[in-house]
N, CA, C and O of each residue as an XYZ file, in Angstrom:
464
protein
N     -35.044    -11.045     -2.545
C     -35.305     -9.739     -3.110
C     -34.001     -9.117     -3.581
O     -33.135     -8.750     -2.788
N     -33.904     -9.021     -4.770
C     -32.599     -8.164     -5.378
C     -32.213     -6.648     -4.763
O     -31.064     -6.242     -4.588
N     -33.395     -5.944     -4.490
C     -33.173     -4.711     -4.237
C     -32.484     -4.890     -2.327
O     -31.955     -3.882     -1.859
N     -32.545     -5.801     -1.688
C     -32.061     -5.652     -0.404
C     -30.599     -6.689     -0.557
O     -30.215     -7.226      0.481
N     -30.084     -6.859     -1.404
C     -28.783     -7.219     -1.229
C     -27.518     -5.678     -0.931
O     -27.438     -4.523     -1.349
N     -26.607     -6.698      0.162
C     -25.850     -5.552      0.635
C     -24.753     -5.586     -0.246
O     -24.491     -6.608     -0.879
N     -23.956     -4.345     -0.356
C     -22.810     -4.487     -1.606
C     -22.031     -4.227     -0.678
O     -22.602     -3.927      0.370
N     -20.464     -4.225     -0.646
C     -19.729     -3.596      0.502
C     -19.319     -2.132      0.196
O     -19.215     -1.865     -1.001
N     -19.084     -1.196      1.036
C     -18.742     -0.293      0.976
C     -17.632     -0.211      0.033
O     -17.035     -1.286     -0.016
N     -17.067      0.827     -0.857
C     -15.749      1.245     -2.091
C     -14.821      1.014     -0.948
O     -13.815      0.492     -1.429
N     -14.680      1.163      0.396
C     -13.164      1.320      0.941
C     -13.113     -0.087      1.301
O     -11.998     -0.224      1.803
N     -13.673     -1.138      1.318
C     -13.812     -2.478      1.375
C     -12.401     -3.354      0.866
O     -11.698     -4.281      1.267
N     -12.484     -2.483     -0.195
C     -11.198     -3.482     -0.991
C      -9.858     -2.519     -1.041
O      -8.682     -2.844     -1.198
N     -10.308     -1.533     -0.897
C      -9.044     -0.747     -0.248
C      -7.668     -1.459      0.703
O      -7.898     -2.031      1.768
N      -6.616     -1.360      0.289
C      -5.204     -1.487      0.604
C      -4.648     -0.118      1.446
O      -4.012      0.631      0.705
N      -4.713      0.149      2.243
C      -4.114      1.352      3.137
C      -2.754      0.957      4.059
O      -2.966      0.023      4.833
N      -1.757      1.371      4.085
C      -1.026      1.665      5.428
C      -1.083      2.823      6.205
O      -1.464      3.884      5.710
N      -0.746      2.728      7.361
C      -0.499      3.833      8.393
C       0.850      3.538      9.461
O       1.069      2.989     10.541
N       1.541      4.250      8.446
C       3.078      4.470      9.373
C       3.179      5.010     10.909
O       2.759      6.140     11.157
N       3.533      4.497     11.560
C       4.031      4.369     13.263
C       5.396      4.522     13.521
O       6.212      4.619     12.604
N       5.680      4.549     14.614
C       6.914      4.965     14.793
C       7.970      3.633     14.375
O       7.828      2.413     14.287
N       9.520      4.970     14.101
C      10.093      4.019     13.900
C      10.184      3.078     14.751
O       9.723      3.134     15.892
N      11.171      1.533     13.956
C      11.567      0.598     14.477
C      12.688      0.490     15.409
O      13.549      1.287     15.037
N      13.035     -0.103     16.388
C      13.868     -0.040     17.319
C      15.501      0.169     16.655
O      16.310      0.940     17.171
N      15.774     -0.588     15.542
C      17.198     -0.334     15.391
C      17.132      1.222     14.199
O      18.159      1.544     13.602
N      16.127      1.837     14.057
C      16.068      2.949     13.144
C      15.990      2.334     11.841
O      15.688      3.276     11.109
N      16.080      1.388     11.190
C      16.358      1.361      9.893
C      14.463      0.684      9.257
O      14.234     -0.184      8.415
N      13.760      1.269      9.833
C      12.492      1.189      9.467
C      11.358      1.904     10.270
O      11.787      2.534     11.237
N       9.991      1.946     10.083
C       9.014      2.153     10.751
C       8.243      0.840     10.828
O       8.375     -0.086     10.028
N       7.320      0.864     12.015
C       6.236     -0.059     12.309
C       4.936      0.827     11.374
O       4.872      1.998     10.998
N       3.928     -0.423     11.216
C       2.808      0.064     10.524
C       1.693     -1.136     10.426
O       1.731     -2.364     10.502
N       0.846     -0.306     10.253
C      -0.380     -0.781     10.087
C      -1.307     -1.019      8.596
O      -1.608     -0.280      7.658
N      -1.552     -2.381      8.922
C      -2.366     -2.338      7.402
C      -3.506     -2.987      6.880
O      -3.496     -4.217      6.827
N      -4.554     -2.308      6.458
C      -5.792     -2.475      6.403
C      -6.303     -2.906      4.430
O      -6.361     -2.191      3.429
N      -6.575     -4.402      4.668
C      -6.459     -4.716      3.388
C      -7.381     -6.117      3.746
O      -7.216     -6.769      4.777
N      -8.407     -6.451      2.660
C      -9.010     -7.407      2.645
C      -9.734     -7.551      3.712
O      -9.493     -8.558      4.377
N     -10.792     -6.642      4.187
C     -11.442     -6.851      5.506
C     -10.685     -6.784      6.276
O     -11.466     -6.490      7.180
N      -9.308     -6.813      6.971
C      -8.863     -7.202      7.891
C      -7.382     -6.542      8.036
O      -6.663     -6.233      7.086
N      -7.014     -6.359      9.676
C      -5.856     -5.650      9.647
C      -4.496     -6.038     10.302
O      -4.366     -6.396     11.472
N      -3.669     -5.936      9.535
C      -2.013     -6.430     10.026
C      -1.171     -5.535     10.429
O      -1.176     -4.324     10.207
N      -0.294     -6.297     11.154
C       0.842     -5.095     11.524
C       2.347     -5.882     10.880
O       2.645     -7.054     10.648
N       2.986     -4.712     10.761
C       4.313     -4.930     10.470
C       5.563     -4.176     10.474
O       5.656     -3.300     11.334
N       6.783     -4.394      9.478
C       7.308     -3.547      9.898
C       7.921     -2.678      8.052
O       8.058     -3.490      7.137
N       8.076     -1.879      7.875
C       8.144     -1.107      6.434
C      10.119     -1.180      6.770
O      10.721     -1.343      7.831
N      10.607     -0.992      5.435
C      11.860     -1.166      5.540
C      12.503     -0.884      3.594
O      12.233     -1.617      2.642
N      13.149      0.072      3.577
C      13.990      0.092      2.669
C      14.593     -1.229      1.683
O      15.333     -2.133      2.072
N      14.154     -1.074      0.596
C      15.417     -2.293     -0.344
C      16.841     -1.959      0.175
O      17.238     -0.903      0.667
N      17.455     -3.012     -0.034
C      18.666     -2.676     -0.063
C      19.480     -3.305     -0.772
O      19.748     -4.402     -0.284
N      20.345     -2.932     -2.368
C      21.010     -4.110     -3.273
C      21.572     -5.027     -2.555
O      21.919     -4.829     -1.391
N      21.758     -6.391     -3.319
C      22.538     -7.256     -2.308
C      21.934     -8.017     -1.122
O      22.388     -9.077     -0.692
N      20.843     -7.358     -0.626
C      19.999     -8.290      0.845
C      18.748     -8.784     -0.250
O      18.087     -8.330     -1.184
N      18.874     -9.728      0.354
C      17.273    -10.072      0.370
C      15.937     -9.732      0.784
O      15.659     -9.739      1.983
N      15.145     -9.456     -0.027
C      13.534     -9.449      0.244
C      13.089    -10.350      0.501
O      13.021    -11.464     -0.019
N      12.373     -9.451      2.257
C      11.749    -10.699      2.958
C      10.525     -9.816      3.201
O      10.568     -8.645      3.579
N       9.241    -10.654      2.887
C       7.964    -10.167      2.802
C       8.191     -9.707      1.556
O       9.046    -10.049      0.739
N       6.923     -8.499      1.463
C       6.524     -7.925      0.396
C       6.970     -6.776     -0.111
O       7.638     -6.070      0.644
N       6.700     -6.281     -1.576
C       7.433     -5.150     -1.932
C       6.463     -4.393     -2.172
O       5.773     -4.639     -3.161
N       6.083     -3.008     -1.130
C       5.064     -2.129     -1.922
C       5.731     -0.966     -2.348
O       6.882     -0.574     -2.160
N       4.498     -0.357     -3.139
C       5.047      0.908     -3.372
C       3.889      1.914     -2.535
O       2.742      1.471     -2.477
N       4.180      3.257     -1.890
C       3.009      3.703     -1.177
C       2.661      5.110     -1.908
O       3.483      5.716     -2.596
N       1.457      5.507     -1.689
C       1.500      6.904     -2.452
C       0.580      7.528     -1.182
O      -0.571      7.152     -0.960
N       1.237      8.469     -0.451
C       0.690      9.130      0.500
C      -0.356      9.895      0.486
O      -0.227     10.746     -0.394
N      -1.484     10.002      1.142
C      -2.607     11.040      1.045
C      -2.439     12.310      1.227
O      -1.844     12.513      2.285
N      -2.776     13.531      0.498
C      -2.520     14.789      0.989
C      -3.176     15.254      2.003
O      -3.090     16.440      2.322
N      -3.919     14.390      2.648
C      -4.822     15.009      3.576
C      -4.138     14.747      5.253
O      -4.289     15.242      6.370
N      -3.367     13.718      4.649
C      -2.663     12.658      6.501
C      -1.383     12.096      5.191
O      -1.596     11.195      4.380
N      -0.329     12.761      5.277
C       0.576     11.438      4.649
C       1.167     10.529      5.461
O       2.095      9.848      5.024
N       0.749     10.401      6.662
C       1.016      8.820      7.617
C       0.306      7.974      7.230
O       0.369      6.801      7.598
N      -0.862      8.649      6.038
C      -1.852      7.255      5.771
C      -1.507      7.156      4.010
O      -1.488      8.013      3.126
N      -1.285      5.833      4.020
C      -0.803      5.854      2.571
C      -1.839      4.750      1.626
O      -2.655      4.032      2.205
N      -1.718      4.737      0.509
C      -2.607      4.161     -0.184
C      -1.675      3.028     -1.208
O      -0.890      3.370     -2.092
N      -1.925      1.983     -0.909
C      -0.715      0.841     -1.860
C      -0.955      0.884     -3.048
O      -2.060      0.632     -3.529
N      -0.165      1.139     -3.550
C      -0.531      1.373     -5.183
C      -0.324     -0.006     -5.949
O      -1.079     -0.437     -6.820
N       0.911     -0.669     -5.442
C       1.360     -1.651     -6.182
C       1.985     -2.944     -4.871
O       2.858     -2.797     -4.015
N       1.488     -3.642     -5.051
C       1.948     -5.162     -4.271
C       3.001     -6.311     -4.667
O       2.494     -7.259     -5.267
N       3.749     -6.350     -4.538
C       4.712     -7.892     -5.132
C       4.953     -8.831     -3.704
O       5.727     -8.667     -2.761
N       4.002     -9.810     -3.972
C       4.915    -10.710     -3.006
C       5.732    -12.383     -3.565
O       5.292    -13.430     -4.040
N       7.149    -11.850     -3.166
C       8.154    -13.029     -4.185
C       7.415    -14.525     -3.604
O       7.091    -14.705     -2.431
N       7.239    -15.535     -4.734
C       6.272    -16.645     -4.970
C       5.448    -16.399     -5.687
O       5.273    -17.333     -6.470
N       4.676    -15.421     -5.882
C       3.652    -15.413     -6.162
C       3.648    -15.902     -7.593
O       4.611    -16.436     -8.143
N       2.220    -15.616     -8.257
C       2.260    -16.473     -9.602
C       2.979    -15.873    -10.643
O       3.205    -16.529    -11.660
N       3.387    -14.671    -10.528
C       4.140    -13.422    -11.347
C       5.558    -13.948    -11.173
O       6.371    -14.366    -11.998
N       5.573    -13.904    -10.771
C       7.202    -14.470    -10.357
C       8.031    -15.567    -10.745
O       7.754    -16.727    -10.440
N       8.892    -15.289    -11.310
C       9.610    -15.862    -12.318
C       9.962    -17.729    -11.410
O      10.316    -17.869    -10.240
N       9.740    -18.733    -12.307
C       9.963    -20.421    -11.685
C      11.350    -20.177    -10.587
O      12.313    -19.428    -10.750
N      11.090    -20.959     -9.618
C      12.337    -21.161     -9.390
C      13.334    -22.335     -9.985
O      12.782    -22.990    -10.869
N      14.782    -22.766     -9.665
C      14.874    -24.066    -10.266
C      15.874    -24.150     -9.444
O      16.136    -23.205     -8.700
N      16.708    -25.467     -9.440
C      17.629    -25.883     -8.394
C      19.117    -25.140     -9.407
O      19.567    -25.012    -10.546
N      19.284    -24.929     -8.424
C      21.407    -24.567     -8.779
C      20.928    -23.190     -8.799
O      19.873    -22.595     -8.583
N      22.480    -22.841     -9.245
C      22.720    -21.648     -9.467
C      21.916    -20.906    -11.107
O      21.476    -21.419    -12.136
N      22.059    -19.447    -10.589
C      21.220    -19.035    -12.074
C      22.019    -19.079    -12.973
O      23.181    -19.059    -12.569
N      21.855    -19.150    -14.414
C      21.671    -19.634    -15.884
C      22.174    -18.271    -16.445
O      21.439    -17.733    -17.273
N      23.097    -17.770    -16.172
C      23.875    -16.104    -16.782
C      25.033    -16.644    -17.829
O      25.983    -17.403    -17.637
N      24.606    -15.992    -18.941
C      25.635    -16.443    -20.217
C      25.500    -14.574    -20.881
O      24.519    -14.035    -21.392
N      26.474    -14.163    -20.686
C      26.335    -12.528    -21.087
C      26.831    -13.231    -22.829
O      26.921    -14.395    -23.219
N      27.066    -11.906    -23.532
C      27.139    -11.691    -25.064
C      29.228    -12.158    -25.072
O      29.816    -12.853    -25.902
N      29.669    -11.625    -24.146
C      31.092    -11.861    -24.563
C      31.389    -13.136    -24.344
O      32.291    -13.636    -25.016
N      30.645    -13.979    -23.295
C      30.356    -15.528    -23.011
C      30.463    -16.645    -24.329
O      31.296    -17.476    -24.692
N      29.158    -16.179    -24.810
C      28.934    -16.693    -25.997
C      29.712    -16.286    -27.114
O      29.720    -17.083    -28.052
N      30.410    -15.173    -27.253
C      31.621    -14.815    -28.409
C      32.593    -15.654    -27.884
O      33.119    -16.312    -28.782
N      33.053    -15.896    -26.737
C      34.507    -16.790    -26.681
C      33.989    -18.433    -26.407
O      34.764    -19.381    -26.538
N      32.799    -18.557    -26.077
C      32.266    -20.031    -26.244
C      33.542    -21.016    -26.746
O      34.279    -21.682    -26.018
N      33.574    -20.905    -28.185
C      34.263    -21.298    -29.363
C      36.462    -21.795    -28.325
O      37.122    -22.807    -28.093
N      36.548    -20.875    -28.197
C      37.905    -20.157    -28.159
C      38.393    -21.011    -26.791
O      39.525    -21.451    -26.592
N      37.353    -21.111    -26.002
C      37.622    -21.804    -24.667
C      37.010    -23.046    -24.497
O      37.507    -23.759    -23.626
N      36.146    -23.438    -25.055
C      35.946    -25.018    -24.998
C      35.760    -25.739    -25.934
O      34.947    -26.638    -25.720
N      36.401    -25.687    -27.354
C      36.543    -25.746    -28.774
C      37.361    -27.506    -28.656
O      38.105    -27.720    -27.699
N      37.197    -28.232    -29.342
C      38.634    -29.328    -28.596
C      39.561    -28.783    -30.126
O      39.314    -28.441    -31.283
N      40.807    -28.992    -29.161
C      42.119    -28.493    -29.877
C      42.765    -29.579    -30.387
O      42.592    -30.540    -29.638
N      43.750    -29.971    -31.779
C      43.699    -31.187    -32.387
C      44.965    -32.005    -31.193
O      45.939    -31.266    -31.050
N      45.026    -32.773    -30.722
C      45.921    -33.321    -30.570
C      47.760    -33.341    -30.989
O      48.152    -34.154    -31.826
N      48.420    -32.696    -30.538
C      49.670    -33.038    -31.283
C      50.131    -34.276    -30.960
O      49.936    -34.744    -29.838
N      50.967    -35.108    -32.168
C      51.566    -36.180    -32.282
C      52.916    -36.257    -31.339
O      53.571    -37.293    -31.459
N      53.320    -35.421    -30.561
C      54.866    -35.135    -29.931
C      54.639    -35.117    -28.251
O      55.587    -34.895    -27.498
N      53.223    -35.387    -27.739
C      52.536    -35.270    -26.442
C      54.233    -35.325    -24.920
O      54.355    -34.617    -23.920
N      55.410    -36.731    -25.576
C      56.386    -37.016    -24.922
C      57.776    -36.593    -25.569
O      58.829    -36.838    -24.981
């Protein structure tokens, strides 16, 4: 019967956190998070240039009603299919003044006849 199929509730697919106290060394909070049926804990933490991202990158937009409860607006987790290939070595950086002296620094220069 079509008419008795269950749909899930709108907050179903809902992404929420709920911030907890901070973390023991201060430089974060613990939290809670309710996403995909099911709920995780973790710990929230500032970027910081220079360190690495470990886990995920959200962005949160707080409720006016409780802003301990926040609503994820946006998700990145590094791997994912968005995310640029990885490849072996170091990265592939050739700025604009690179390529202007290209020429100037690895050009071959003629040989002089007087070497001794």
């Amino acid at each position: 019967m079509a008419g008795d199929e269950k749909t899930p509730p709108e907050d179903a697919k809902a992404d929420v956190v709920v911030l907890g106290p901070p973390t023991a060394d201060g430089g974060g909070v613990h939290v809670l998070r309710a996403r995909e049926e099911r709920i995780e804990t973790g710990e929230l933490r500032s970027l910081e240039e220079g360190r690495p991202i470990t886990g995920e990158v959200l962005t949160l937009a707080p409720r006016k009603d409780n802003p301990r409860v926040c609503d994820v607006k946006e998700s990145f987790v590094p791997g994912d299919a968005t995310a640029p290939a990885k490849t072996k070595g170091p990265a592939q950086v050739a700025t604009q003044a690179y390529r202007d002296n290209w020429e100037e620094v690895f050009a071959r220069r003629p040989r002089s006849a007087d070497l001794n």
